[in-house]
Legacy VTK file of the C-alpha trace (Angstrom):
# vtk DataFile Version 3.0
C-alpha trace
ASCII
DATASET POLYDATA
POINTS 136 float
5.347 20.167 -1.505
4.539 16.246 -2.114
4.538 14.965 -5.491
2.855 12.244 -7.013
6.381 10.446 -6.907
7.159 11.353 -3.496
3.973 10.299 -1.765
4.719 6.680 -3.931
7.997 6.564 -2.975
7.368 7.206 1.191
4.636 4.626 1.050
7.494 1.567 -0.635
9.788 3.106 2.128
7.571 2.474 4.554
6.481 -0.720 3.872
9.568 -2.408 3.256
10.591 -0.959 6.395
7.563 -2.475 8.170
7.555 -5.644 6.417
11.337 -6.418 6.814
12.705 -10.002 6.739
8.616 -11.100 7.090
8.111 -12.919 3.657
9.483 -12.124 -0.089
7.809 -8.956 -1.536
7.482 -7.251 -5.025
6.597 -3.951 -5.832
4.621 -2.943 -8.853
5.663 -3.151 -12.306
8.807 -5.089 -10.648
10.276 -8.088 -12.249
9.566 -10.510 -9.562
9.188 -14.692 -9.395
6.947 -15.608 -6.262
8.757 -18.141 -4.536
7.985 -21.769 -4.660
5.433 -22.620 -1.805
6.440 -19.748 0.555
4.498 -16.863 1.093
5.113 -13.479 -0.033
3.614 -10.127 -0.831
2.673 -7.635 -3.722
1.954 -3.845 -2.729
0.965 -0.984 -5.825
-0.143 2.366 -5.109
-2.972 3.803 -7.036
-4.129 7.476 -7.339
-8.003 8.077 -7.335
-9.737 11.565 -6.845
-7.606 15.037 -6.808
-9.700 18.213 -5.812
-8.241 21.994 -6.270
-8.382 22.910 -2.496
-7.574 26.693 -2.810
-7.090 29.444 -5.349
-4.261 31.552 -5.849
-1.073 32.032 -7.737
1.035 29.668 -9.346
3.056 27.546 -6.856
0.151 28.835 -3.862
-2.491 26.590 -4.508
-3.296 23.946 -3.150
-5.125 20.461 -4.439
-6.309 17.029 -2.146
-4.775 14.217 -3.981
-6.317 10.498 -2.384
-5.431 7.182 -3.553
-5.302 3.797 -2.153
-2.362 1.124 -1.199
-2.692 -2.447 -2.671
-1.160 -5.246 -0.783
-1.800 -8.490 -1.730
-0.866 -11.407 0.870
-0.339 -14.837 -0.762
0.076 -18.429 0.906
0.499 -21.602 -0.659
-2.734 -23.139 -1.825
-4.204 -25.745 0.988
-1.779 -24.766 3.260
-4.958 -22.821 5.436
-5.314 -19.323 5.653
-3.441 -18.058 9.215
0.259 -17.578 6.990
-2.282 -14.942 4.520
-4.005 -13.547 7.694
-1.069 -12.879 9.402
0.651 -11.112 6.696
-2.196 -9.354 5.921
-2.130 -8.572 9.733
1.161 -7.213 9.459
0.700 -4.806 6.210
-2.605 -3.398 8.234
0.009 -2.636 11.085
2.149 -1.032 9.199
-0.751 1.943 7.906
-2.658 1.901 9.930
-4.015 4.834 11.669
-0.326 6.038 10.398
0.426 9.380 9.211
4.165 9.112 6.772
6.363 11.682 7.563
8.132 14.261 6.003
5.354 14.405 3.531
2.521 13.962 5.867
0.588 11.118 3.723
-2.253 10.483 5.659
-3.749 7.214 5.594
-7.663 6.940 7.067
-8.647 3.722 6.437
-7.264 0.003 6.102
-9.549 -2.720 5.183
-8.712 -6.359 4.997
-10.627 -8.991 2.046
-10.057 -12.288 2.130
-10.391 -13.012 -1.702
-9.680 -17.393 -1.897
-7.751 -19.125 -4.287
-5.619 -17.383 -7.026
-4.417 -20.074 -9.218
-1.641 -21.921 -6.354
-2.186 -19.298 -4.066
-4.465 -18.300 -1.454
-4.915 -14.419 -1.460
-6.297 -11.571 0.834
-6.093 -8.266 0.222
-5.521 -5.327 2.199
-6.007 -1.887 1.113
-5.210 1.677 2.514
-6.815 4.780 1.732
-4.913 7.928 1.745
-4.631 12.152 1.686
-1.991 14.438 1.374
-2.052 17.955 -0.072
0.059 18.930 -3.036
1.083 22.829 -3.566
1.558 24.250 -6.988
LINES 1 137
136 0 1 2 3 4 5 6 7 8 9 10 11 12 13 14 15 16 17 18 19 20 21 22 23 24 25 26 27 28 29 30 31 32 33 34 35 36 37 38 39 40 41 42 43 44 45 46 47 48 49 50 51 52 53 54 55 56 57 58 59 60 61 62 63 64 65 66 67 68 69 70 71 72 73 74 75 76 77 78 79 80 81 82 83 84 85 86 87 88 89 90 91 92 93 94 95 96 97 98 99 100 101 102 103 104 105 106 107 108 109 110 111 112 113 114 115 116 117 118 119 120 121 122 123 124 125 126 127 128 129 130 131 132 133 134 135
């Protein structure tokens, strides 16, 4: 059975096993001071549709829960954009196509936006759609 919490908590796992030494990173509702003109990362999870799958008895039925996977690549401000592609390169690596294991989070899309300046920062996003089933 995945959980809300579980499904969260396999997607940080498996990005800050992906993302390793590659720049600073934060997590949502972390305290967290970007460094000074380095780049770094934010990722959030957010939960979007949930649909009752099957009927049945208490702890038998079964519901699609779907969300999406936030990370948000920051570079210095004029420093070009190829540091904030290439770490939005490497958070699209690491969902891509991916299916997280032992809770089989399925992710089915990863899209990267370049969004521009962000105060001293240049930002792209990259976000990750995903599916698992929840039993209850």
């Amino acid at each position: 059975m995945t959980t809300l919490a579980e499904a969260k908590e396999l997607i940080y796992l498996t990005f800050f096993n992906g993302w390793g030494a590659t720049s600073a990173y934060t997590f949502d509702n972390e305290n967290f001071t970007p460094p000074v003109a380095l780049p770094w990362a934010r990722l959030a999870v957010r939960h979007n549709l949930s649909n009752q799958a099957s009927l049945g008895p208490t702890l038998a039925r079964k519901y699609d829960r779907s969300g999406s996977i936030f990370i948000q690549c920051f570079a210095p401000l004029d420093s070009g954009t190829a540091t904030a592609d290439n770490l939005a390169s490497i958070a699209q690596g690491i969902f891509e196509g991916k299916t997280l294991t032992p809770d089989n989070v399925r992710i089915y899309d990863v899209t990267i936006r370049e969004i521009g300046p962000d105060e001293q920062w240049y930002m792209i996003n990259v976000e990750a759609f995903f599916e698992y089933t929840q039993t209850k």
